[in-house]
N, C-alpha and C positions, 0 to 999 in steps of 0.2 A: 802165301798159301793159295791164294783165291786164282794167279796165275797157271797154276798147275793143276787147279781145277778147271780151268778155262784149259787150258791143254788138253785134260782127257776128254772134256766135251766136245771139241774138236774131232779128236779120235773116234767117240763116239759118232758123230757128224758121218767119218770116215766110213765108221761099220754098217752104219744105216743102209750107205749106198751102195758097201758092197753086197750087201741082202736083195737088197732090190734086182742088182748085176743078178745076181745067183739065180733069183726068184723069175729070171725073165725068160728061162732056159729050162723051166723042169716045170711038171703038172702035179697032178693030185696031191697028197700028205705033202711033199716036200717043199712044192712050192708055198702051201699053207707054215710050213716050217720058217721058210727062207722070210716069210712076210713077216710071221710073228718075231724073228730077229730085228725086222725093218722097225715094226712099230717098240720092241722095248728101247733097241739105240737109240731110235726119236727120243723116246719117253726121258730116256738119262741124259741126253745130249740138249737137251729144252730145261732140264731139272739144272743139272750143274753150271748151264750157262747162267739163268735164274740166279743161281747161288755167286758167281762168281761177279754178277754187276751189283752186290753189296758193296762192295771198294774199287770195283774197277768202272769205271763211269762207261756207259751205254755205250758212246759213240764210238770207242777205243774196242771193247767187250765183244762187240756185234763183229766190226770190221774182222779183227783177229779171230774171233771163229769162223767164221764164213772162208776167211784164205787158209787155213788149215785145213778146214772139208776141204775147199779146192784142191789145195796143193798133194793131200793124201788123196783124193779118187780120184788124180790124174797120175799119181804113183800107183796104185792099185787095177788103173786102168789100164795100164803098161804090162803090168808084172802080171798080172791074175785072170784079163779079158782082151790079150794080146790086141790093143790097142797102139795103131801107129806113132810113133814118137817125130816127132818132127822140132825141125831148129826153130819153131815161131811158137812151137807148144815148151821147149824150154826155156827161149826166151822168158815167154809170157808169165810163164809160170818162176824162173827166178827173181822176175820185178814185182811179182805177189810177194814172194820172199822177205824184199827189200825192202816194202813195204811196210809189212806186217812188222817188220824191226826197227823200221821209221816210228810205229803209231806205240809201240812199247818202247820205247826210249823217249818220244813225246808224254807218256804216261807219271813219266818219275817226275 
């Protein structure tokens, strides 16, 4: 269970920055909008990760969220803030992957 909470935390990780992306392109009410998305995804993305190193040990926990934000805001960054894709950014980004599946298979 605690793994799927470390997932959405991730996600959350993800939504934060797209807020931010949003937040950096628009002024008055909105952008105060776009922030206040910024800081509640923090707020739940800090909370669940918190929750999820009760049985998932730190060093494992941290790494695997951290490449999940990655790996979703450079997806997000593609799709949503036409962000150039290049062969060293898919590279780089499937050896996050590989990773991240190294240090949860290291976990069990």
């Amino acid at each position: 269970m605690n793994w799927i909470i470390l997932i959405i935390a991730g996600m959350c990780e993800v939504g934060f920055t797209y807020c931010l992306g949003r937040a950096k392109s628009v002024t008055g009410t909105e952008w105060y909008l776009w922030i206040g998305g910024f800081v509640v995804f923090s707020i739940v993305s800090m909370v669940l990760l918190a929750k999820a190193t009760h049985t998932i040990p730190m060093s494992i926990a941290y790494p695997v969220w951290t490449g999940i934000g990655v790996i979703g805001t450079v997806i997000v960054g593609v799709i949503f803030f036409n962000e150039l894709i290049t062969f060293w950014k898919i590279l780089f980004t499937i050896m996050l992957i590989v990773s991240i599946v190294g240090l949860k298979l290291l976990s069990e």
